[in-house]
C-alpha positions as CSV (number, residue, x, y, z in Angstrom):
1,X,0.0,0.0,0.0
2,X,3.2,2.6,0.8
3,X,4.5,1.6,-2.7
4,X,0.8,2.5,-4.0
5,X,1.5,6.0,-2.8
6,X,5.0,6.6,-3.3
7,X,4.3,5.9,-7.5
8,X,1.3,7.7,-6.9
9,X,2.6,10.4,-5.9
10,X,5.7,10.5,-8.5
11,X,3.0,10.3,-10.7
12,X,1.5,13.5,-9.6
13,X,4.7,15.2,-9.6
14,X,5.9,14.2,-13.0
15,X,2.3,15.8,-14.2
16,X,2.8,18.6,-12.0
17,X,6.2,19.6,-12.8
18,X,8.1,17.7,-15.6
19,X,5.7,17.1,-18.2
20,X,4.8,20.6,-18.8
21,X,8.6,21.4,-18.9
22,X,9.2,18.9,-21.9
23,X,8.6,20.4,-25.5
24,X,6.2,17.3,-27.2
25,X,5.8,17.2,-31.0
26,X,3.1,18.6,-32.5
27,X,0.5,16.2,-33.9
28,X,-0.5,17.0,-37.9
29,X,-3.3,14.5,-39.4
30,X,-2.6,15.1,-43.4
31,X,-5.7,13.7,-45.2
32,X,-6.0,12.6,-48.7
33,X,-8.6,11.3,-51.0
34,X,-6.1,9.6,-53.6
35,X,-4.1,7.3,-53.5
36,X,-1.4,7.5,-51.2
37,X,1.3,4.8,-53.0
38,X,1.9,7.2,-56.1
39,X,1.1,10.6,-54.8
40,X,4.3,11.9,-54.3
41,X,3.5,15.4,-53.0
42,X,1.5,14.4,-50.2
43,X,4.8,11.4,-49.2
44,X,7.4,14.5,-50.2
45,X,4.8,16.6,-47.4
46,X,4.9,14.1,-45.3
47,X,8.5,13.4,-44.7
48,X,9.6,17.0,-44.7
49,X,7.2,17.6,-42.0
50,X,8.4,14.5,-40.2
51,X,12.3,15.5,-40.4
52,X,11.4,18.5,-38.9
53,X,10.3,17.6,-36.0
54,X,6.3,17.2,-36.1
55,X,4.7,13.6,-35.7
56,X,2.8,12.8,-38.7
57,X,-0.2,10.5,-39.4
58,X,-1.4,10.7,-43.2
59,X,-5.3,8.7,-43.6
60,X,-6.3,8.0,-47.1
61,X,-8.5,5.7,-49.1
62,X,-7.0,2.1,-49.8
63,X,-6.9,1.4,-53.0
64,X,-7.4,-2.9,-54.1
65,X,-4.1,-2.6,-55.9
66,X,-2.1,-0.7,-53.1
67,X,-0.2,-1.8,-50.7
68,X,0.0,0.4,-47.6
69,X,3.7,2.1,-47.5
70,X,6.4,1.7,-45.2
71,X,7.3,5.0,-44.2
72,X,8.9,6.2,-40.5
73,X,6.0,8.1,-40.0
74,X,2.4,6.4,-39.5
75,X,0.0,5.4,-42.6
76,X,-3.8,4.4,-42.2
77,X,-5.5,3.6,-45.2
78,X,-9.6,3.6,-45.1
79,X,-11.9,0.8,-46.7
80,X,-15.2,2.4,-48.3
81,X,-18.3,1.1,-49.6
82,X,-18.4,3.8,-52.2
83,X,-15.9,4.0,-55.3
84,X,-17.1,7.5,-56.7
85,X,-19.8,9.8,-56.8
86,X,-21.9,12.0,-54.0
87,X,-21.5,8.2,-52.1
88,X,-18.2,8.1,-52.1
89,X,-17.4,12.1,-51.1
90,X,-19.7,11.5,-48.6
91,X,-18.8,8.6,-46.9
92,X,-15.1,9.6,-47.0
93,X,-15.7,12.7,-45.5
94,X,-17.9,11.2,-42.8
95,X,-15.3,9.0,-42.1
96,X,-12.9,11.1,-42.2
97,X,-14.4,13.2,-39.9
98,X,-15.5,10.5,-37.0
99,X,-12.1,8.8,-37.6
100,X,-10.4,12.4,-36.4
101,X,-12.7,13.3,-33.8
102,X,-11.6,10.4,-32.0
103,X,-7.7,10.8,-32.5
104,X,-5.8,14.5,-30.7
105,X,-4.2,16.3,-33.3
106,X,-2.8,19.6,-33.2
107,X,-3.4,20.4,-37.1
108,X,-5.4,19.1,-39.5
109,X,-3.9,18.9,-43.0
110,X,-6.4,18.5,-46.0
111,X,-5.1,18.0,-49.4
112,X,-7.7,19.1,-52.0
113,X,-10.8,20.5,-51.5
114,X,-12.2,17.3,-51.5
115,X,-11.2,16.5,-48.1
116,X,-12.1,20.2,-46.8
117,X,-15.2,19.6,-45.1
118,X,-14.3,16.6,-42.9
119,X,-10.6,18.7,-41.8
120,X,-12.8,22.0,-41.3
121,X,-15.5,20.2,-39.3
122,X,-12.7,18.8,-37.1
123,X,-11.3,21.8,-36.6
124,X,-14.3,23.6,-36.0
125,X,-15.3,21.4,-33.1
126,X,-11.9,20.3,-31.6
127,X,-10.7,23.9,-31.8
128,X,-7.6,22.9,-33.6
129,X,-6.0,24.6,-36.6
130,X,-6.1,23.7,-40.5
131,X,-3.7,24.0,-43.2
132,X,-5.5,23.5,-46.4
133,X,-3.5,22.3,-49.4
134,X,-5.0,23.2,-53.0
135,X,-3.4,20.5,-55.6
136,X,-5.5,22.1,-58.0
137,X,-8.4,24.8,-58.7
138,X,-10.7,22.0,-57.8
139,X,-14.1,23.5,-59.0
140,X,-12.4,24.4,-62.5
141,X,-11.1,20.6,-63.3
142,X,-12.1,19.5,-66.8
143,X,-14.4,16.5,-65.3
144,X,-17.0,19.4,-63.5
145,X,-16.7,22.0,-66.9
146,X,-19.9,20.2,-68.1
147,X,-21.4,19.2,-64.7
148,X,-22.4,22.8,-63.3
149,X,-24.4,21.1,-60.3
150,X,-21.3,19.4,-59.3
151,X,-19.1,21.7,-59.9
152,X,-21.8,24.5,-57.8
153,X,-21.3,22.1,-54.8
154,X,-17.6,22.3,-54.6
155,X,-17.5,26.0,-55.6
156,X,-19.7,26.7,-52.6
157,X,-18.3,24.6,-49.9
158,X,-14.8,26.7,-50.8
159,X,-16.6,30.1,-50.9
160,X,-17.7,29.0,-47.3
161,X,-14.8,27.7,-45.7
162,X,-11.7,29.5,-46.8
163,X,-12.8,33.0,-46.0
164,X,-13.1,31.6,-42.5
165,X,-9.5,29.7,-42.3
166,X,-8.0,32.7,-40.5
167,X,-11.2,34.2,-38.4
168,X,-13.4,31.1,-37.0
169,X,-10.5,28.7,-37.1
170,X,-6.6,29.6,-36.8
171,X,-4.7,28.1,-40.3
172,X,-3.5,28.4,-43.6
173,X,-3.4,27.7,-47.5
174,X,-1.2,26.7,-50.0
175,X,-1.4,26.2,-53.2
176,X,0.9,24.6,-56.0
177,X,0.9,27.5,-58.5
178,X,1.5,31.1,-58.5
179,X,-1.4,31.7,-60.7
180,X,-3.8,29.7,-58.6
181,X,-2.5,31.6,-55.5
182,X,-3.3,34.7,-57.1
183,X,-6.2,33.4,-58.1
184,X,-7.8,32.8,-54.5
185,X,-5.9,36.2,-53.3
186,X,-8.2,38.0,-55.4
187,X,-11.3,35.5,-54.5
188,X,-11.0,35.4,-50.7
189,X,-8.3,37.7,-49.8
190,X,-6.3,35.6,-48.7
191,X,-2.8,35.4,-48.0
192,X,-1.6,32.0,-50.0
193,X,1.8,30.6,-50.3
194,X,2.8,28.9,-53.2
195,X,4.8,25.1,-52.7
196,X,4.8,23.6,-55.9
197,X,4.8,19.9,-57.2
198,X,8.5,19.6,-57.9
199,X,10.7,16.5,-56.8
200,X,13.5,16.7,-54.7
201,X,16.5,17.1,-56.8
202,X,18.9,14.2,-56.4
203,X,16.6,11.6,-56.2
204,X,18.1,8.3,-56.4
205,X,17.1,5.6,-59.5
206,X,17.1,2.6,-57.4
207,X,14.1,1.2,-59.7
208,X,13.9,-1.3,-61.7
209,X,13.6,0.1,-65.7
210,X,10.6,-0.9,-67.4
211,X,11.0,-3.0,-70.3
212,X,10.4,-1.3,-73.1
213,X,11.7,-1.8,-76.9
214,X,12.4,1.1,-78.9
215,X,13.3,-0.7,-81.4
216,X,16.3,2.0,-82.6
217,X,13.5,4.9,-82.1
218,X,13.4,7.7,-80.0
219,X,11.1,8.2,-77.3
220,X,8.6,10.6,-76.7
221,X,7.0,10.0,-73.3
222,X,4.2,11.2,-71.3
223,X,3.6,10.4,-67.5
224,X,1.0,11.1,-65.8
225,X,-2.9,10.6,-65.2
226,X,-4.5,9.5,-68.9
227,X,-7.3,11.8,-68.1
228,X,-10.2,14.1,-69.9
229,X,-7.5,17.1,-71.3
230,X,-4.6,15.1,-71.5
231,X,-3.5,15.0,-75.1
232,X,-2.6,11.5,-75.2
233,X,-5.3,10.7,-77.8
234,X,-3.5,13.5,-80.0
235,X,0.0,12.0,-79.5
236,X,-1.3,8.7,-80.6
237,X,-2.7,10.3,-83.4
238,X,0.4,12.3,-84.6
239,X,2.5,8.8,-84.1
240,X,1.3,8.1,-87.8
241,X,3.9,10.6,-89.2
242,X,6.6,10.0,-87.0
243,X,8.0,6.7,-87.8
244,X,11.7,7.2,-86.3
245,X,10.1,7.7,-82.9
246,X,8.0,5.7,-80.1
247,X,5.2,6.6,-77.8
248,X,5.7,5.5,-74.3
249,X,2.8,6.5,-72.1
250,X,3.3,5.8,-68.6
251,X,0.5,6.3,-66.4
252,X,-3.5,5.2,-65.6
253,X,-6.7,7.1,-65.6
254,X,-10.1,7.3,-66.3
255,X,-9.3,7.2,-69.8
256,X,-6.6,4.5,-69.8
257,X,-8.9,1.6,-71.5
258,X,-10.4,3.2,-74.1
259,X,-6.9,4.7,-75.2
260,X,-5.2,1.6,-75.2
261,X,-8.0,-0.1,-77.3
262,X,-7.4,2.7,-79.5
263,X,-3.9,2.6,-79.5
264,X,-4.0,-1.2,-80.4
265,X,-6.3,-0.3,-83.4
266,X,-4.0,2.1,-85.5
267,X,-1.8,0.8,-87.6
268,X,1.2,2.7,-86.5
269,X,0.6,0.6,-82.8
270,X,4.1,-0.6,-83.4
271,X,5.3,2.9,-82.1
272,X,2.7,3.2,-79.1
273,X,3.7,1.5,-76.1
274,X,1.6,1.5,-72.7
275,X,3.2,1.0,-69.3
276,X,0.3,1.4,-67.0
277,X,1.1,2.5,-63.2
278,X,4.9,2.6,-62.4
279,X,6.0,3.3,-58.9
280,X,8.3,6.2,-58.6
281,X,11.7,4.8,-59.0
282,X,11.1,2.6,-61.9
283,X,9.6,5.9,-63.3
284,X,12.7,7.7,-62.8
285,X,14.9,5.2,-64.1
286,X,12.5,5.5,-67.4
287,X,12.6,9.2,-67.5
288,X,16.3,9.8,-68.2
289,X,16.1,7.8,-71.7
290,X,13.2,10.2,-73.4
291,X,14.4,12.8,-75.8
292,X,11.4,14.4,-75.0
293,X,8.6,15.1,-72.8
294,X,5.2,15.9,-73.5
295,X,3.5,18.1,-71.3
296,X,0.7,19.4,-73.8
297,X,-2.9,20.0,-72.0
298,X,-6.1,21.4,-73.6
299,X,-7.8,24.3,-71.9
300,X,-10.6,22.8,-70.7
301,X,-10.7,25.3,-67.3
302,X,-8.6,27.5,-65.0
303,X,-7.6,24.3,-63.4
304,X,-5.2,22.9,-66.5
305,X,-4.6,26.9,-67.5
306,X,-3.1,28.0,-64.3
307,X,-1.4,24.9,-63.5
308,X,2.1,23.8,-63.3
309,X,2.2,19.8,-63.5
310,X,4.5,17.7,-61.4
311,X,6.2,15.8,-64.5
312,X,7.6,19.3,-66.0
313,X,9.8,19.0,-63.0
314,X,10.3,15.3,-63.5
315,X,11.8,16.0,-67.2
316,X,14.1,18.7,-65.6
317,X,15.3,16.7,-63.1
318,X,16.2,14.3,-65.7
319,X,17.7,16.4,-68.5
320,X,14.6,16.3,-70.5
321,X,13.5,18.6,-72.7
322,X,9.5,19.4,-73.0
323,X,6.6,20.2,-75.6
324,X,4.3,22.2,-73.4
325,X,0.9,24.0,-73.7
326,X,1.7,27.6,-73.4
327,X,0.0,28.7,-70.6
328,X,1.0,30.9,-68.1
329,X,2.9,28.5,-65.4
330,X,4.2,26.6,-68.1
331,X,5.7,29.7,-70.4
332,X,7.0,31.2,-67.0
333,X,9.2,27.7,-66.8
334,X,10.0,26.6,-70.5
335,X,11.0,30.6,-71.3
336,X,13.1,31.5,-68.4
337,X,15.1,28.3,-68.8
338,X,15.1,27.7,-72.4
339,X,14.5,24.0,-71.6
340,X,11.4,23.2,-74.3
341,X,9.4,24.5,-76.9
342,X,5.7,26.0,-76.5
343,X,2.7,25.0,-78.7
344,X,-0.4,27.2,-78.8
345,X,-3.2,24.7,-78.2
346,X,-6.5,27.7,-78.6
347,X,-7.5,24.8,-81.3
348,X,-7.2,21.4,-81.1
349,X,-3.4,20.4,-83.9
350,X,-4.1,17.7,-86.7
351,X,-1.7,14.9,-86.5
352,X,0.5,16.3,-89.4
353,X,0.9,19.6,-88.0
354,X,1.2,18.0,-84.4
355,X,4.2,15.6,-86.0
356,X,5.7,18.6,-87.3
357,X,6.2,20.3,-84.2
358,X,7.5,17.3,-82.4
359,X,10.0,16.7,-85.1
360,X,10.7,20.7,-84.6
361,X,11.3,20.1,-81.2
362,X,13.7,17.2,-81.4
363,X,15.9,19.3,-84.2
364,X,16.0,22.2,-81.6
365,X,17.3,19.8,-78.9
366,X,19.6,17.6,-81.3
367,X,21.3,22.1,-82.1
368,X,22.0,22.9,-78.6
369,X,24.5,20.1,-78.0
370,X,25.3,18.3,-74.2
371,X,27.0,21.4,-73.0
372,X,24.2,23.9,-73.2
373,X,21.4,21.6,-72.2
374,X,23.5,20.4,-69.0
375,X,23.9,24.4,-68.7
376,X,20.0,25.1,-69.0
377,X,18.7,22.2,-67.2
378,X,21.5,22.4,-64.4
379,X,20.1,26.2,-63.7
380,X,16.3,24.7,-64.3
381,X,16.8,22.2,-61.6
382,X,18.3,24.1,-59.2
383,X,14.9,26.1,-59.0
384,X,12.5,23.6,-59.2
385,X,13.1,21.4,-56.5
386,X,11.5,20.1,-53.8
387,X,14.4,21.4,-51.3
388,X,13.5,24.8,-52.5
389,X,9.7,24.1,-51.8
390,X,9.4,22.5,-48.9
391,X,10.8,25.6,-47.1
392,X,7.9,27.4,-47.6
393,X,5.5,24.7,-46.0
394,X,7.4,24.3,-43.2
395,X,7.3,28.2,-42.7
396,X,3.2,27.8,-43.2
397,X,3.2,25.1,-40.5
398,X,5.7,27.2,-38.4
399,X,3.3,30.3,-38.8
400,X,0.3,28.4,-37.4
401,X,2.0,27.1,-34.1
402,X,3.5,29.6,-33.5
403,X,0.2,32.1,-33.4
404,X,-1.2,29.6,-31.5
């Protein structure tokens, strides 16, 4: 019974007196809708914020296909009923939402605005702070353009919740463009800091390289989503006039079927070549071995106009140059650096003149020579990378504990 109040009583003291002298780790909950094997911003978030200091827990939807990752820093993935749809937001949000009301955290991290109700609600009722991470202009994405109900119901739920990150609940936004920060400056008045998609910039290639057969060709590759918007369907197209060069399209989507059926149908589908879903390092092993990238996108919205994809970084880090859509984020990069050439997609390119401007683009690269492209893309690289970036989310973060 003396031990009983001896421990006791160190118990009381440690409470008293030690424990509020130790400085404990802030808690962030980083929440994603997508999967969280190939998403390599939110795993790049994720670690930097873990180095730093902060404990991290990142809750997603698990995927059949994925595997949950081992990283140093904890991973729960969520089984739903619901694949997409009203269902499916709505169920993940739920529980999303229950799942965090029953866990402390001292921040509540949502990546998209599809995860935006769930972090606000949380942070709302636990009186906790939010960062909120904008991907992309969410209500502007091609798949909403011709869905105006849908696309009403996202609109909304931002007009309501960001003009309160900062007055009803303490917190923050990022974005991964300059043009969509400027963009929600002028909407909400808000103060948004800009952490693009860029890799870090000695990555290591410890993947295994795809096998794929050129056959003596060159590549041209894309990577990505094979979405709505994409251009893949055009590259296809414009393979029938480039017979010393092969398609390789890396990358799944909603439109991944159909194109391969229609790839397989052409007779030039000796050229086209589909990968599927690579993980990162095989994908960086592949990259170096393009002699070019293909970053075209339609303008189907402010979304793909204002934004600055992930793989443009990808082909810098690997020495590659790019055929890019010139839109604003994209002629800010390819101009300043000299690293591409721009195409004016207003309307849609036939497959000769499409051809052409490929075969244009691999002359310009073939006249610079090794010097001058390691001298473009070694000053390219050294601004678009992820050690750059990640300073300015850890000063976001920062901010919001420290106002706390």
């Amino acid at each position: 019974m003396y031990e009983k109040i001896i421990l006791s009583r160190y118990r009381y003291f440690f409470c008293i007196f030690v424990f509020p002298t130790m400085k404990a780790k802030h808690h962030i909950v980083m929440v994603v809708s997508n999967d969280l094997v190939t998403d390599r911003r939110v795993a790049r978030s994720c670690a930097s914020l873990h180095e730093a200091g902060y404990r991290v827990t990142l809750v997603g939807r698990r995927f059949d296909s994925a595997v949950p990752p081992c990283r140093p820093y904890r991973v729960l993935c969520l089984r739903l009923l619901f694949r997409r749809g009203a269902c499916y937001y709505g169920e993940l949000n739920i529980r999303l939402l229950w799942w965090m009301l029953w866990h402390r955290a001292d921040l509540y991290y949502a990546n998209d605005t599809d995860t935006l109700a769930a972090c606000y609600c949380a942070a709302r009722l636990r009186r906790k702070a939010i960062l909120f991470d904008a991907h992309e202009l969410f209500p502007e994405v091609p798949e909403l353009v011709h869905r105006p109900r849908v696309r009403w119901v996202w609109q909304r739920l931002e007009d309501y919740v960001l003009p309160r990150i900062g007055s009803r609940v303490q917190g923050a936004v990022v974005t991964v463009s300059q043009s969509i920060a400027e963009h929600y400056r002028q909407r909400y008045g808000l103060d948004v800091g800009v952490v693009r998609n860029v890799p870090e910039r000695c990555a290591a290639d410890s993947g295994t390289m795809p096998a794929v057969n050129l056959h003596g060709r060159r590549m041209l590759l894309y990577q990505g989503a094979v979405n709505v918007g994409r251009c893949v369907d055009w590259y296809i197209d414009a393979m029938e006039h480039l017979d010393d060069c092969q398609l390789v399209v890396a990358g799944v989507g909603d439109l991944y079927d159909n194109l391969l059926h229609y790839a397989a149908s052409v007779p030039w589908h000796e050229r086209i070549t589909f990968l599927g879903r690579l993980d990162p390092a095989s994908l960086r092993a592949l990259t170096p071995r393009a002699a070019l990238g293909l970053v075209l996108m339609e303008n189907l919205g402010l979304n793909y106009y204002y934004s600055l994809p992930n793989r443009i970084g990808d082909f810098v880090a690997a020495d590659v140059p790019v055929v890019a859509s010139d839109f604003p984020e994209l002629r800010r990069v390819v101009s300043a650096y000299g690293i591409g050439m721009l195409v004016d997609v207003s309307r849609p390119p036939d497959s000769r003149q499409l051809a052409a401007q490929l075969r244009a683009a691999l002359r310009w690269r073939d006249s610079l020579g090794p010097d001058e492209l390691r001298r473009r893309f070694d000053a390219a690289s050294a601004d678009l990378s992820w050690e750059n970036d990640k300073k300015n989310l850890l000063e976001s973060v920062d901010t919001i504990f420290q106002s706390n």
